[in-house]
C-alpha positions, 0 to 999 in steps of 0.5 A: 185760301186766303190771307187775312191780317187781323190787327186789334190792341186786344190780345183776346179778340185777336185770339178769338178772331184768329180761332175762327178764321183758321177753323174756316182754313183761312191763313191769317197774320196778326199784330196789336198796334196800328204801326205793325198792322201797318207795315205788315199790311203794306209788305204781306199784302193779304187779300182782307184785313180786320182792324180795330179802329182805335189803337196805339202808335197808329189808329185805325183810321190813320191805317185805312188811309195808308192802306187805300193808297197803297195796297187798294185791291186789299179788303178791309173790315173794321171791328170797333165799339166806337160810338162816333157815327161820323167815324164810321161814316168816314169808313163806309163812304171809302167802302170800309165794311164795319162790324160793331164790337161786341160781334159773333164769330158767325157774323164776322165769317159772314162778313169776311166772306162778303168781303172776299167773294167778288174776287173768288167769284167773278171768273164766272160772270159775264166778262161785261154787262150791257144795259143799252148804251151802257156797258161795265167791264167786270175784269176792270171795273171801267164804265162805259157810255157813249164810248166815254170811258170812266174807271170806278172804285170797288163800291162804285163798281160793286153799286153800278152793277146792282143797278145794271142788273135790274135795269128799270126797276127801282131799288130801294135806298135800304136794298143797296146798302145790303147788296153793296155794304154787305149789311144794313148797318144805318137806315139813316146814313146817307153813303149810298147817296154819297156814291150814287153822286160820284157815280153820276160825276163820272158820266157824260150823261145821267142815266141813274134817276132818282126815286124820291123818298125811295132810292134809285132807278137805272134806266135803259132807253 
């Protein structure tokens, strides 16, 4: 099962977080500031990481950053009360999840699965999805078109394969922020435009077309 590594300057949400996720028979470490939920996060190396966004020493923020750099294949959710919608721009447009503060242990379990699944799950994909001249390579991530070849972030990937999937049809804005992010979290925040953008820069050619005032559409010829 895996490690998770619950980090929050409130020793009662660290307690009940811990609860949950062990009765779920996940290995979990735990720290109360950012500096130690730093180092334990670079040296124990767990497969999802839940941290709150606003702690001592080192906030969350600061953590995010180091740990994307570092150690990028770990999952990261946030768990925060922080009403500044800039900051939790910032988290979802570097593929942070985020459950606001107060959460269900229900909620939190579903997110923590969400975030672990594509590595529990992909051994039983397709090892690569064709659409056309199109061609996403499940095991690394690397998109190929026209034989350019281009390597793509977890929500990038994770974004291209939803489109790839349903080839010509149009996806709304709303369905992609739940497939890709887990959740509809903002009708309003523009991070799938955001990533449709990145992806469009790593193409020799544009192959995702614009539905306006509806959202993306992937097309095949």
């Amino acid at each position: 099962m895996a490690t998770i590594l619950v980090v929050d300057d409130e020793p009662e949400v660290v307690r009940f977080v811990r609860r949950g996720l062990e009765a779920e028979g996940y290995r979990v470490l735990t720290a109360t500031d950012g500096g130690d939920g730093l180092r334990m996060a670079l040296t124990k190396k767990p497969e999802l990481m839940v941290l709150d966004l606003r702690m001592p020493e080192v906030d969350g923020e600061a953590v995010i950053a180091a740990v994307l750099v570092s150690s990028p294949e770990t999952r990261i959710l946030v768990l925060s009360a922080v009403a500044d919608a800039e900051a939790r721009v910032r988290c979802l447009e570097q593929g942070v999840d985020i459950l606001p503060k107060p959460f269900t242990i229900r909620e939190l379990l579903a997110r923590v699965r969400f975030g672990l699944r594509d590595s529990a799950g992909r051994d039983s994909e397709d090892l690569v999805l064709r659409v056309g001249r199109i061609l996403l390579d499940i095991r690394t991530r690397k998109l190929r078109i026209d034989g350019s070849e281009a390597a793509l972030s977890e929500r990038e990937f994770l974004l291209m394969q939803h489109l790839m999937r349903k080839p010509d049809k149009v996806c709304s804005r709303s369905e992609l922020l739940s497939a890709v992010w887990g959740y509809d979290f903002d009708p309003a925040t523009n991070v799938v435009d955001v990533y449709v953008r990145r992806l469009r820069g790593k193409m020799t050619r544009d192959v995702i077309q614009t539905v306006r005032n509806v959202g993306y559409q992937l097309q095949s010829a």
